[in-house]
C-alpha positions, 0 to 999 in steps of 0.5 A, a space after each residue: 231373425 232379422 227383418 231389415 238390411 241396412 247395406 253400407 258402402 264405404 266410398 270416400 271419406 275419413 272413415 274407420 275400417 269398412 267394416 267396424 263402421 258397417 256394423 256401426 251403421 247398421 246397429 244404429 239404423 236398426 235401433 231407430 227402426 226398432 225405437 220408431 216402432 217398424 214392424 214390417 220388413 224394410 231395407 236401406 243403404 248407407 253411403 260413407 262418402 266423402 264431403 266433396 261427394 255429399 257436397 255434390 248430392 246436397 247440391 244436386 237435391 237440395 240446391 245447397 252448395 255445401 257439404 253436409 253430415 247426412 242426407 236421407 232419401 226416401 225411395 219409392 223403388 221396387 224391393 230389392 230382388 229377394 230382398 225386403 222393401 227398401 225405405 231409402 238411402 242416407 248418406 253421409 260426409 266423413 270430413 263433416 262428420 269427424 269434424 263435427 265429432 271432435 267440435 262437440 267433444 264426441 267420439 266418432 262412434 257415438 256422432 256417426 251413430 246419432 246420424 244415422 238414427 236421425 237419417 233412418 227416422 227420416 227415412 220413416 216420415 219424421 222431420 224437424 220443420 216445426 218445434 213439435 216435430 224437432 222435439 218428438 224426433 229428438 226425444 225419440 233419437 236420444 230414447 234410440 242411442 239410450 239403446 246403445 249406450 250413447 249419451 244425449 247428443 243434445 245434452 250440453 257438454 259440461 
């Protein structure tokens, strides 16, 4: 049985088919659940939006007025009625992400993927801030996506 639901909107953006991307999604966020080691019954949703949408919220939270791939923001809310604790929503820019994904000669799949791990982990305290943050979270993103068949996203591209 499954401990942990990942909800995924489709909203806006250059998505594949809401439902292939879903199953994307929630493959990927349960991978760095598991990879991080989350033991207790969690939940998240995950916005597919659209780069002028995740524009507006980077804006709005960060003070950054620019689209960005992914956001992550940890909730602090109640459960979800019969549901389990929620640890946040992550969110995403479609135009940022294909654009990215075709730049670093990645399939869409494995890009989205790789930031959805990287916005779940977020969700559970990890960061970048420090050197020795960045290379914990990043040893610990590639041992998720080893998981699904996903290459080393910090490899160089040969």
């Amino acid at each position: 049985m499954n401990k942990w639901t990942v909800e995924v909107s489709l909203d806006e953006g250059e998505w594949p088919d809401g439902e292939e991307a879903a199953d994307w999604c929630s493959r990927a966020a349960c991978a760095a659940l598991t990879g991080a080691g989350c033991t207790r019954p969690a939940g998240l949703s995950v916005l597919l939006g659209s780069d002028a949408e995740i524009r507006e919220l980077n804006r709005r939270f960060r003070g950054l007025d620019r689209p960005t791939n992914v956001l992550s923001f940890p909730s602090g809310a109640a459960p979800w009625p019969g549901g389990p604790p929620p640890l946040g929503e992550i969110a995403l820019a479609g135009e940022t992400v294909r654009r990215e994904a075709l730049e670093q000669q990645k399939t869409l799949h494995d890009h989205l993927c790789h930031l959805v791990v990287h916005g779940t982990l977020h969700l559970l305290g990890f960061d970048h801030e420090t050197d020795e943050e960045a290379c914990r979270m990043e040893r610990l993103e590639v041992r998720c996506l080893e998981t699904l068949s996903i290459a080393d996203p910090y490899r160089e591209q040969g």
